[in-house]
MARSE-210508 format. One record per residue: y, z negated, x negated of N, C-alpha, C, O in turn; residue number from 1. Coordinates in Angstrom, 1 decimal, padded with zeros to 4 digits, m for minus. Example, Ala and Ser with C-alpha at 12.3 -4.5 7.8 and 13.67 -1.06 7.14 Angstrom:
[node [m005.7 m007.8 m013.2] [m004.5 m007.8 m012.3] [m003.3 m007.8 m013.2] [m003.3 m008.5 m014.2] 1] [node [m002.2 m007.1 m012.8] [m001.1 m007.1 m013.7] [000.0 m007.9 m012.9] [001.1 m008.0 m013.4] 2] 
END
This chain:
[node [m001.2 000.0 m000.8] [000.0 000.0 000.0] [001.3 000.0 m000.9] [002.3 000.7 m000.7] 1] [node [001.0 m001.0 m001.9] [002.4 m001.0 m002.9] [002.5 001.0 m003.3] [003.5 001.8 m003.2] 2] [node [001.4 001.3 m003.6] [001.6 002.5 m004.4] [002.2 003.7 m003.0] [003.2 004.5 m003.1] 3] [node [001.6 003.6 m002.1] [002.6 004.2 m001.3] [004.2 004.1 m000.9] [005.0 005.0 m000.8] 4] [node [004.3 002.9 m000.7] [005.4 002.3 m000.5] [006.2 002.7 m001.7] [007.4 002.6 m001.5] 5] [node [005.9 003.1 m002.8] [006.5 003.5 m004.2] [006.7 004.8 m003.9] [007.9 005.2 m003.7] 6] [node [005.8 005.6 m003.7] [006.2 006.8 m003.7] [007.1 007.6 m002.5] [007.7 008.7 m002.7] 7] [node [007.0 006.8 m001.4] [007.8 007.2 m000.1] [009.4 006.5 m000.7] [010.4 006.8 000.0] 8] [node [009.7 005.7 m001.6] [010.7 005.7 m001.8] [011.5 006.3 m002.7] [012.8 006.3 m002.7] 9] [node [010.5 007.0 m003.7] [010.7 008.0 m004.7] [011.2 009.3 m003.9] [012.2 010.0 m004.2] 10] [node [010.3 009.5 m003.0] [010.9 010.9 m002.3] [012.0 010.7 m001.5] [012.7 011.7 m001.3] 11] [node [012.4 009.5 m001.1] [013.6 009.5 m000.3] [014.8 009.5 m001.1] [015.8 009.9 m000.6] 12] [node [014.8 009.3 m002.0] [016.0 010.0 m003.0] [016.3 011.5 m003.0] [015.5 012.4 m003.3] 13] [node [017.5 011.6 m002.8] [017.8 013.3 m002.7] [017.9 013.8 m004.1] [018.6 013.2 m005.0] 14] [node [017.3 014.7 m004.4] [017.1 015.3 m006.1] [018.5 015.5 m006.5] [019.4 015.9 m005.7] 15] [node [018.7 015.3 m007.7] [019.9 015.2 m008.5] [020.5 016.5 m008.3] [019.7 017.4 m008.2] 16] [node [021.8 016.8 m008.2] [022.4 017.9 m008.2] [022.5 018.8 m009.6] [022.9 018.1 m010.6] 17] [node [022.1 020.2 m010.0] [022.7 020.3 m011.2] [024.3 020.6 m011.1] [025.0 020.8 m010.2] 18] [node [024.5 020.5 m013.1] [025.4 020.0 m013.1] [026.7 021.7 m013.0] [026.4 022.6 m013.7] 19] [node [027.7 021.6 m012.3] [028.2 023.4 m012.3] [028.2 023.6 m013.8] [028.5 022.9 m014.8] 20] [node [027.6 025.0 m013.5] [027.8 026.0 m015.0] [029.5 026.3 m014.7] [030.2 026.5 m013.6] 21] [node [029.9 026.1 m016.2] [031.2 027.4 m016.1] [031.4 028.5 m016.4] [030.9 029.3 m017.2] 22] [node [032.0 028.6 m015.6] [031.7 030.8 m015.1] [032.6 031.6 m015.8] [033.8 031.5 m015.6] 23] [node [032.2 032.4 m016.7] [032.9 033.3 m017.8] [032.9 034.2 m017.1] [032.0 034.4 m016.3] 24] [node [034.1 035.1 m017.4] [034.1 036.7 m016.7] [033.6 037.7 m018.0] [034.2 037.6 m019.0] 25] [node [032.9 038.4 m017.9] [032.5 039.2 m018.5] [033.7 039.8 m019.7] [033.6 040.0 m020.9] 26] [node [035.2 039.9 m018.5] [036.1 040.4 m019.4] [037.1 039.2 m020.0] [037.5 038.4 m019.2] 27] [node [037.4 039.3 m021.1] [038.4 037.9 m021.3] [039.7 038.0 m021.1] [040.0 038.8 m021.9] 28] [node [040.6 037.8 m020.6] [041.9 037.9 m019.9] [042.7 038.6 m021.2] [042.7 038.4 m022.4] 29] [node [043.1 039.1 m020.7] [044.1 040.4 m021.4] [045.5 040.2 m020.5] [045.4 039.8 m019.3] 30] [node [046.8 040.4 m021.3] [047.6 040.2 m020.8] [048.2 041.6 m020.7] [048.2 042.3 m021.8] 31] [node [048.9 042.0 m019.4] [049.2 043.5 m018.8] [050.2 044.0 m020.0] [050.7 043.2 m020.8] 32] [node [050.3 044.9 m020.1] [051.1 045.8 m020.5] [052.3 045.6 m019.8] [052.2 045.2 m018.7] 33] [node [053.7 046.0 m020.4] [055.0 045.9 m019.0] [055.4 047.2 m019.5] [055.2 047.5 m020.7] 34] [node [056.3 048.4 m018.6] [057.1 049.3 m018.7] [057.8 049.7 m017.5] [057.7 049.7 m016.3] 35] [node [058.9 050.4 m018.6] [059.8 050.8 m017.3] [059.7 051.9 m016.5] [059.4 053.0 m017.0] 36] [node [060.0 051.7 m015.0] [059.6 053.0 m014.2] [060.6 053.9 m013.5] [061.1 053.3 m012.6] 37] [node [060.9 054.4 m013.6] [061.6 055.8 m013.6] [062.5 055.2 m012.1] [061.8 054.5 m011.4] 38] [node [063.9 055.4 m011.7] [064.4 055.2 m010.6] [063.8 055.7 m009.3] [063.5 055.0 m008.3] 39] [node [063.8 056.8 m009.5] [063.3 057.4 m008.3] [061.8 057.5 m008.0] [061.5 058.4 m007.2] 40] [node [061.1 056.9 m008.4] [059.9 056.6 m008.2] [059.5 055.0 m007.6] [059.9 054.0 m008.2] 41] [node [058.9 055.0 m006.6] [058.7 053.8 m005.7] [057.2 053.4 m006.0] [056.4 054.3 m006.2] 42] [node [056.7 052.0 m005.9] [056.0 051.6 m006.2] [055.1 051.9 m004.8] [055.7 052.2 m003.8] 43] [node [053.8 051.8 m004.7] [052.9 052.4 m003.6] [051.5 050.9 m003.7] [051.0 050.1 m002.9] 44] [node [051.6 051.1 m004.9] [050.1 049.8 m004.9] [050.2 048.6 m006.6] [050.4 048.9 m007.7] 45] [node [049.9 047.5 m006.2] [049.9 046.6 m007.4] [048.9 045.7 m007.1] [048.5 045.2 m006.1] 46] [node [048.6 045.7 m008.5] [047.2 044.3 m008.9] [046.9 044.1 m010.0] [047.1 044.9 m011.0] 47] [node [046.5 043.0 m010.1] [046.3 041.8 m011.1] [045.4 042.2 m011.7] [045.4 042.3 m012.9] 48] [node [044.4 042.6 m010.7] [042.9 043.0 m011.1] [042.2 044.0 m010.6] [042.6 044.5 m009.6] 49] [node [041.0 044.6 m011.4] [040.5 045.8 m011.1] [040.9 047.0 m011.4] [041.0 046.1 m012.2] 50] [node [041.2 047.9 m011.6] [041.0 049.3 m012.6] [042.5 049.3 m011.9] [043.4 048.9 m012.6] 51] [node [042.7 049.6 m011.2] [043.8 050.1 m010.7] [044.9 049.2 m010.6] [044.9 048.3 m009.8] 52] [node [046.3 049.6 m011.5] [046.8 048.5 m011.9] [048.5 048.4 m011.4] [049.2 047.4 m011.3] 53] [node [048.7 049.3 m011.2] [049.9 049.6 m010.4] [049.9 051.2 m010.3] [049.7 051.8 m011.3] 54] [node [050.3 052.1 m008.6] [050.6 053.2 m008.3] [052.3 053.7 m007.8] [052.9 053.2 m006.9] 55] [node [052.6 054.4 m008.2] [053.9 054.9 m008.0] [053.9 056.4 m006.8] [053.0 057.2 m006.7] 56] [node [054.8 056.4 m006.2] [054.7 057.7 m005.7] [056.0 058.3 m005.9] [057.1 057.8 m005.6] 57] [node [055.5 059.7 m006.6] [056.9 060.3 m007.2] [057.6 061.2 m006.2] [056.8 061.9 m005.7] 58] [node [058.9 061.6 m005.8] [058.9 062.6 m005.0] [058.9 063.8 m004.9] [059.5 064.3 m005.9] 59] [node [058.5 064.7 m004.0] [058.2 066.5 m004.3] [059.3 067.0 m004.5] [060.4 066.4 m004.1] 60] [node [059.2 068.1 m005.1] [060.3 068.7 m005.5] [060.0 070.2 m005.3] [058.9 070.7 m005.5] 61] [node [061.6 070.9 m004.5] [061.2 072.3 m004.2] [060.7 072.2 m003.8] [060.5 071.1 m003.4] 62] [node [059.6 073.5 m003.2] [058.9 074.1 m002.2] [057.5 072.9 m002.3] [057.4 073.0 m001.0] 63] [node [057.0 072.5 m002.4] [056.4 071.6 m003.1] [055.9 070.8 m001.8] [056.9 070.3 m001.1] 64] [node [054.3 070.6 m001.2] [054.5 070.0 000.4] [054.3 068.6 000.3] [054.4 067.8 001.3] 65] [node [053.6 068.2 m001.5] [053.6 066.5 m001.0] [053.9 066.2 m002.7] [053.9 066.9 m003.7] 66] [node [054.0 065.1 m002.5] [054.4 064.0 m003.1] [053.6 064.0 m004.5] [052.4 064.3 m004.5] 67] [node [054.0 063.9 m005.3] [053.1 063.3 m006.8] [052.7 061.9 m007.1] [053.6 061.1 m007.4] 68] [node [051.3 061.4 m007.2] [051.1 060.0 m007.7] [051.1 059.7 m009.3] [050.3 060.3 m010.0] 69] [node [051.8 058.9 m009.8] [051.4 058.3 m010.7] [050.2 056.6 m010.5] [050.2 055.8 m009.6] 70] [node [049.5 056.5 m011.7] [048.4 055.5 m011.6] [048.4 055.1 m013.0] [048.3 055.9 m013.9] 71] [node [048.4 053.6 m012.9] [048.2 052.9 m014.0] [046.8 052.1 m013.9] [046.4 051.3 m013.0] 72] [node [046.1 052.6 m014.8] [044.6 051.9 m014.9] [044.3 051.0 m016.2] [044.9 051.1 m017.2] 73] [node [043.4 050.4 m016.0] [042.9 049.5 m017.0] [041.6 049.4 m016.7] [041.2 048.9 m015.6] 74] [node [040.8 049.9 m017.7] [038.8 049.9 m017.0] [038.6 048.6 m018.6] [037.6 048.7 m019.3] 75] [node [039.3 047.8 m018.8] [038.6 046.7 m019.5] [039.1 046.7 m020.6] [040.2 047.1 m020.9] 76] [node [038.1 046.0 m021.8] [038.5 046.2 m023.4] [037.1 047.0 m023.6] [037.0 047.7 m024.6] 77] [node [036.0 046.9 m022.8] [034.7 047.6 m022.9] [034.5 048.8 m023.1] [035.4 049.5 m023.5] 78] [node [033.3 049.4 m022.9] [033.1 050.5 m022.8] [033.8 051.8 m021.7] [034.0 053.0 m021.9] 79] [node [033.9 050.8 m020.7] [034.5 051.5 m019.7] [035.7 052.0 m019.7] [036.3 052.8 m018.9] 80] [node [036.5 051.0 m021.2] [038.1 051.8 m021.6] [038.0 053.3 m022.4] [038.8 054.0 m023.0] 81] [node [037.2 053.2 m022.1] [037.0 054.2 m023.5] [037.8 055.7 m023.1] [037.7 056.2 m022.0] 82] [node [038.3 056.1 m023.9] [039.1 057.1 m023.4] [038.5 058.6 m023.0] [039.2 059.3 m022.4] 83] [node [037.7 058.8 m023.3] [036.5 060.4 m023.5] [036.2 060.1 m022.4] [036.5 060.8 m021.4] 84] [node [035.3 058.8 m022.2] [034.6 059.0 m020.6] [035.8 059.1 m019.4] [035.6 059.8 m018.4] 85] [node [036.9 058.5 m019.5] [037.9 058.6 m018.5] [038.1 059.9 m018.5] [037.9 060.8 m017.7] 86] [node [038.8 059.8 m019.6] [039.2 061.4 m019.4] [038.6 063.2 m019.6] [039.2 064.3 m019.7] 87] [node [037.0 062.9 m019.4] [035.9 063.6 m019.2] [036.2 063.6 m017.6] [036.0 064.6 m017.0] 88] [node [036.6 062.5 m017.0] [036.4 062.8 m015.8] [037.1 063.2 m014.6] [036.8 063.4 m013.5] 89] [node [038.2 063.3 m015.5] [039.8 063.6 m015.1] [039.5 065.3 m015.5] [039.7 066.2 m014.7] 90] [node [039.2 065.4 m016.6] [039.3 066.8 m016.7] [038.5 068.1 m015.8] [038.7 069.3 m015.6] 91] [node [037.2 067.0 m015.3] [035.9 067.4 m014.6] [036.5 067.9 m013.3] [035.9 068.9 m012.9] 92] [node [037.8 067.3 m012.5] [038.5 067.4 m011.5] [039.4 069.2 m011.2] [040.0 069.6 m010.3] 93] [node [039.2 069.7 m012.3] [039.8 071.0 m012.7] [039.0 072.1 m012.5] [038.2 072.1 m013.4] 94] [node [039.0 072.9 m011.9] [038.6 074.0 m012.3] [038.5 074.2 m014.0] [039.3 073.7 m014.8] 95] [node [037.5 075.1 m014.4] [037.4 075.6 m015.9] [036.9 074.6 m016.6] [036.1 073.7 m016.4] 96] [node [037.5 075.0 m017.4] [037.1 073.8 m018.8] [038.4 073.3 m019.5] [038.8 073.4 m020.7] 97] [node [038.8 072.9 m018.5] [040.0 071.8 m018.5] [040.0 071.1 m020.3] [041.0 071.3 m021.0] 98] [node [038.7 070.2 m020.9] [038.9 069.8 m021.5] [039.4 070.6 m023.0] [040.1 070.1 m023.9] 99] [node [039.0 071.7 m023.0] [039.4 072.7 m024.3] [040.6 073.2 m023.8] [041.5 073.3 m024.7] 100] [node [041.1 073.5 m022.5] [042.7 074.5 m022.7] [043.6 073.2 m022.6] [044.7 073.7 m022.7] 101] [node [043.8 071.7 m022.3] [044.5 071.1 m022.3] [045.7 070.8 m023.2] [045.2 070.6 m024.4] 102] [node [046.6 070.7 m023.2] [048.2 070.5 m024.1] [047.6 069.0 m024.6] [047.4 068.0 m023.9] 103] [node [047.3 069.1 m025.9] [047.7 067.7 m026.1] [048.3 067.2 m027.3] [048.2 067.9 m028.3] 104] [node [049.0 065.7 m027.2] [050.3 065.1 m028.2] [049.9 064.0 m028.7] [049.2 063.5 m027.8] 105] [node [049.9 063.2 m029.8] [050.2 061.8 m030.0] [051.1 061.6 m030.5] [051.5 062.4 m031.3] 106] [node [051.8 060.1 m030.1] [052.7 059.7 m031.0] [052.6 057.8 m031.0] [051.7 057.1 m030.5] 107] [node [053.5 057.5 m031.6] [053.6 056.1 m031.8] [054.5 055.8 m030.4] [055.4 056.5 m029.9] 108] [node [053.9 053.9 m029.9] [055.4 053.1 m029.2] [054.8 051.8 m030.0] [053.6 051.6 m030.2] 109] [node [055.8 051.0 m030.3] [055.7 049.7 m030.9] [054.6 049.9 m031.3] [053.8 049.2 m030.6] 110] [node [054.2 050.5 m032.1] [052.5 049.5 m033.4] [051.5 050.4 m032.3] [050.3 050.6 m032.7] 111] [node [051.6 051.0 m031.2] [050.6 051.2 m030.6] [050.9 053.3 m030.2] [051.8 054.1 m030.0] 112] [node [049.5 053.4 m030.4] [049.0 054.6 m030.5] [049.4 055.3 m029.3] [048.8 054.6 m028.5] 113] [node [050.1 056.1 m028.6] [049.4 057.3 m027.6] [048.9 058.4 m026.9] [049.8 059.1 m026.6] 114] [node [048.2 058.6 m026.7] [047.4 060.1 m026.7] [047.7 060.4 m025.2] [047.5 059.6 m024.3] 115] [node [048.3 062.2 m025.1] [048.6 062.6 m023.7] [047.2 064.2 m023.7] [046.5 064.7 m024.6] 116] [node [047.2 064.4 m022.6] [047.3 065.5 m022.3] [047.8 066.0 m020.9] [047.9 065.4 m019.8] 117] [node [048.0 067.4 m021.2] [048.4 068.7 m019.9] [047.8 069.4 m019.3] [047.4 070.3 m020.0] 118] [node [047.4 069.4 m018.2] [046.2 070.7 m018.0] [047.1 070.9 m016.0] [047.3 070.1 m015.1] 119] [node [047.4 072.0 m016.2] [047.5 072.9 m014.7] [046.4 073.6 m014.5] [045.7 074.1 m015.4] 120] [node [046.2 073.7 m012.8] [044.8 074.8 m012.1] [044.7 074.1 m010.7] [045.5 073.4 m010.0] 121] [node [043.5 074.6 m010.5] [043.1 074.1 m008.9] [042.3 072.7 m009.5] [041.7 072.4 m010.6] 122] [node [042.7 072.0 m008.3] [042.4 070.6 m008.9] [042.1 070.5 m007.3] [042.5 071.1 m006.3] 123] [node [040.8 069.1 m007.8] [039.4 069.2 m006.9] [039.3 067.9 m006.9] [038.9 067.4 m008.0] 124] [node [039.5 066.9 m005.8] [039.6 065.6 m004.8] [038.4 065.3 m004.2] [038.0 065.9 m003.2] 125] [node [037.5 064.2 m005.0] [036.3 064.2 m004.3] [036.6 063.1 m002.3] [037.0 062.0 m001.9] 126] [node [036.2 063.8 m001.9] [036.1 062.9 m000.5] [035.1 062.0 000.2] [035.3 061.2 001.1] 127] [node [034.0 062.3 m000.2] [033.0 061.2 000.6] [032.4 060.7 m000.4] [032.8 060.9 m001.5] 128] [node [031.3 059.7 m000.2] [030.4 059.0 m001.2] [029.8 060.4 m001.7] [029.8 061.5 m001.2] 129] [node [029.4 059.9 m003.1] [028.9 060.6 m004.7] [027.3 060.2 m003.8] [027.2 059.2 m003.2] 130] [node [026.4 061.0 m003.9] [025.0 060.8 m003.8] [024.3 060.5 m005.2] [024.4 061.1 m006.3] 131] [node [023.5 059.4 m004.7] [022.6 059.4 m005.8] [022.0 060.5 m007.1] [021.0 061.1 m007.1] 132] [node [022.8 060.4 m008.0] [021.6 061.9 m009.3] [023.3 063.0 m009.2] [023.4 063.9 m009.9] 133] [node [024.2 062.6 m008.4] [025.6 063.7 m008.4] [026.6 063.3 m008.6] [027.1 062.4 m008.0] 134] [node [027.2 064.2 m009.8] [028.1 063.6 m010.6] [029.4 064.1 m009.8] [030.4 064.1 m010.6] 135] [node [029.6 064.6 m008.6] [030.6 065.3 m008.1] [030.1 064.9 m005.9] [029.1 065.2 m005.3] 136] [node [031.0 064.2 m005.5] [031.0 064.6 m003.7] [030.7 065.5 m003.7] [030.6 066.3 m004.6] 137] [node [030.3 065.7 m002.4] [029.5 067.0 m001.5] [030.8 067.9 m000.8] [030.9 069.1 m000.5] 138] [node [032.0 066.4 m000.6] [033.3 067.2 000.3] [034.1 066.9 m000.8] [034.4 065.8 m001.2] 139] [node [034.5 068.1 m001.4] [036.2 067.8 m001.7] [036.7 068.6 m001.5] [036.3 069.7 m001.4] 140] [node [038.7 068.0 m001.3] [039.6 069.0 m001.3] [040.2 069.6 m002.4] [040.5 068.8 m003.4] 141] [node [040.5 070.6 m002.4] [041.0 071.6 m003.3] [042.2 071.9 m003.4] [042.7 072.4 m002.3] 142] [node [043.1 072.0 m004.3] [044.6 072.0 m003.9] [044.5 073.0 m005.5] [044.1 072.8 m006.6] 143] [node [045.3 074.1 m004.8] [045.9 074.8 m006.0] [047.1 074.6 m006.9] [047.8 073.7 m006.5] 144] [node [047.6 075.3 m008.0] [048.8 074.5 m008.1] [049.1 073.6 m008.5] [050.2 073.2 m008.5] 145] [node [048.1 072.8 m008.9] [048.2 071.2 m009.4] [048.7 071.1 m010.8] [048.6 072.1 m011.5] 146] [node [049.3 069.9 m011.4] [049.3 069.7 m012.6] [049.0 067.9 m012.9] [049.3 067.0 m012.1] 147] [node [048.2 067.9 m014.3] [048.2 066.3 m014.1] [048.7 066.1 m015.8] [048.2 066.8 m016.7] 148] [node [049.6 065.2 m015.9] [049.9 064.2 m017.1] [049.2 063.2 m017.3] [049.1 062.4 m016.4] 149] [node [048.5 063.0 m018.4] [047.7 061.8 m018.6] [048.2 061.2 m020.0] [048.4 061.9 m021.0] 150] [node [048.3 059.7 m019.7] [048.4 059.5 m021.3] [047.1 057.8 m021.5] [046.8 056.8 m020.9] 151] [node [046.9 058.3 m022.3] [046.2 056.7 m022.6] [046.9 055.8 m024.1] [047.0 056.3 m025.2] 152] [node [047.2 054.0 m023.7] [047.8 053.9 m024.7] [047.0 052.9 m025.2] [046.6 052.0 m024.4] 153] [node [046.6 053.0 m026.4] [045.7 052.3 m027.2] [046.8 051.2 m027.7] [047.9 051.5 m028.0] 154] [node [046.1 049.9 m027.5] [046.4 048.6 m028.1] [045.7 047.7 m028.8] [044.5 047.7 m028.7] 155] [node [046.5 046.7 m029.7] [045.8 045.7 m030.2] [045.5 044.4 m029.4] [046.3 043.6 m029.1] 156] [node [043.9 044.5 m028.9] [043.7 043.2 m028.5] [044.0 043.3 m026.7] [043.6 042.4 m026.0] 157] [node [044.5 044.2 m026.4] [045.0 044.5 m024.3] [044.5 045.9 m024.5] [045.2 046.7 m024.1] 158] [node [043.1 046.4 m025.3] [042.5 047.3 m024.2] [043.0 048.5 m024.5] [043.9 048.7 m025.3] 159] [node [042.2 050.0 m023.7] [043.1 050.7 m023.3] [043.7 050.9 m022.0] [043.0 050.6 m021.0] 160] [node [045.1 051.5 m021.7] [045.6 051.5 m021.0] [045.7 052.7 m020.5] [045.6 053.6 m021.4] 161] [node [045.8 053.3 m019.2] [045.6 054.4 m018.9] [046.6 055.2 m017.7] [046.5 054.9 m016.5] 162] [node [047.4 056.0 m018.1] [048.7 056.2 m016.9] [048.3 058.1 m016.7] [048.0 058.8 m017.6] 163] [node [048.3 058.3 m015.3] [047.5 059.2 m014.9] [048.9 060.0 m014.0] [049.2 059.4 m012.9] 164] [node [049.4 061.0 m014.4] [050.4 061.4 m012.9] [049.8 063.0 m012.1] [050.0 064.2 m012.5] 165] [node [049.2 062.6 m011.2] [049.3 064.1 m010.7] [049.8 064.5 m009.3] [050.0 063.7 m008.3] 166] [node [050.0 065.4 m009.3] [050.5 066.4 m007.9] [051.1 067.8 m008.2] [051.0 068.3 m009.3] 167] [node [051.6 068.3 m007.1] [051.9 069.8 m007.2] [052.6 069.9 m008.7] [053.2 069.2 m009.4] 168] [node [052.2 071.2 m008.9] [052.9 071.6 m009.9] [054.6 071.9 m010.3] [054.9 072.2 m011.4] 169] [node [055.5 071.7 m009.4] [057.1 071.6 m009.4] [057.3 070.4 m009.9] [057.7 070.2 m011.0] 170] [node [056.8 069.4 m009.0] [057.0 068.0 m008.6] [056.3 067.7 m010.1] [056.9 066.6 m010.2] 171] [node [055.8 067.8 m010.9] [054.6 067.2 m012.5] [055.8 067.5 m012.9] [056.6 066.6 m012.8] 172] [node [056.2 069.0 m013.5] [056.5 069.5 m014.6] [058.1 068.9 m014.7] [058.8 068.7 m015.7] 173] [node [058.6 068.7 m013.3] [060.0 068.0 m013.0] [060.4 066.8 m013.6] [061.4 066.4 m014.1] 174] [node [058.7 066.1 m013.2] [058.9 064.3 m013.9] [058.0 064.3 m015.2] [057.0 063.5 m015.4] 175] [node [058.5 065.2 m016.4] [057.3 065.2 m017.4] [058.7 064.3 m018.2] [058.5 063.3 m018.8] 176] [node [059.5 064.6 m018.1] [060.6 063.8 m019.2] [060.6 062.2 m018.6] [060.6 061.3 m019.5] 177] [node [060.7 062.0 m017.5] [060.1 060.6 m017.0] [059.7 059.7 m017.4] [059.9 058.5 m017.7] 178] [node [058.3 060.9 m017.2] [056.6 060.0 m017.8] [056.8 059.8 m019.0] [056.4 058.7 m019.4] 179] [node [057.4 060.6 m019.9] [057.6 060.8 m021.3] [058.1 059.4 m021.9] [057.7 058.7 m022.8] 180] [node [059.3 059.3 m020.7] [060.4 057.9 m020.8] [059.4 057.0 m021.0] [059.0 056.6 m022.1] 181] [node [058.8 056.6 m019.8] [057.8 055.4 m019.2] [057.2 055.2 m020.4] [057.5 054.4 m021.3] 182] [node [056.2 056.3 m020.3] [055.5 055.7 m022.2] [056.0 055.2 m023.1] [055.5 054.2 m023.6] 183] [node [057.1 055.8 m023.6] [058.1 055.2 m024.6] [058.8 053.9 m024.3] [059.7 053.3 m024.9] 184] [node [057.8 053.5 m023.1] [059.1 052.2 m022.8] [058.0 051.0 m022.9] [058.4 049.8 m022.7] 185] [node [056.4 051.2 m023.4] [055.6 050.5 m022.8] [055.7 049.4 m024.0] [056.2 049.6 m025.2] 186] [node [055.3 048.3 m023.5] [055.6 047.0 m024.5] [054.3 045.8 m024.2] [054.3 044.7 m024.8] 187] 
END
């Protein structure tokens, strides 16, 4: 009876809690990049976190029927910053072979590197979910006439950074001294 009486009191204790793990994020906090943005361009989307890091919308110019986005991204300090796979995939959005006829420049801002390129054509908007095994939607829209500026700015220690502007071709080639600015302004 003692030895029952022992064990029914053993079990009536509720099992110890473990003790909380602390939770690391994969990525270690990096602190944003800041620059300046062009007047006439209005801000569209902002965040702290996640690839997408602030969106601008630039306005059309001339005959021109919509608007141009600029996009500020950040895919990490990882693998996913890496500049080839991004902009493999930016180029992929183009008719041709975007990646050989593109304009491209580097120069210096503060200690930090950055690499642009230019490419005009029909540019190709994917629309629905990517199926499994496809590296491309089944729907996209197609808009002729496009131009996209891309620049990525390599840093010490914050990553790469990645500033993406596209839309009609009036509306790009109008705000290329802009973008030019912006970059030059990044800190």
């Amino acid at each position: 009876m003692i030895v029952t009486l022992c064990a029914l009191a053993a079990c009536s204790d509720p099992p110890a809690e473990p003790a909380p793990v602390a939770q690391r994020s994969a990525e270690p906090a990096v602190q944003p990049l800041e620059w300046t943005v062009p007047g006439a361009w209005s801000l569209s989307e902002s965040s702290t976190t996640g690839p997408r890091r602030a969106g601008y919308k630039v306005p059309k110019l001339g005959d021109d029927k919509e608007d141009g986005e600029l996009l500020v991204l950040f895919f990490g300090t990882g693998a996913n910053g890496d500049r080839d796979k991004q902009w493999d995939e930016w180029f992929a959005q183009f008719d041709g072979d975007a990646k050989a006829e593109a304009k491209r420049e580097t120069f210096e801002v503060g200690g930090m590197t950055v690499e642009t390129f230019e490419h005009a054509g029909t540019y190709k908007l994917n629309m629905g979910p990517q199926r499994p095994g496809m590296k491309k939607s089944p729907v996209q829209m197609v808009k002729k006439d496009f131009r996209m500026l891309a620049a990525v700015v390599k840093t010490k220690g914050k990553g790469n950074w990645f500033f993406r502007l596209v839309g009609p071709n009036e509306t790009v080639l109008a705000s290329k001294s802009a973008f030019r600015t912006m970059l030059e302004s990044v800190k």
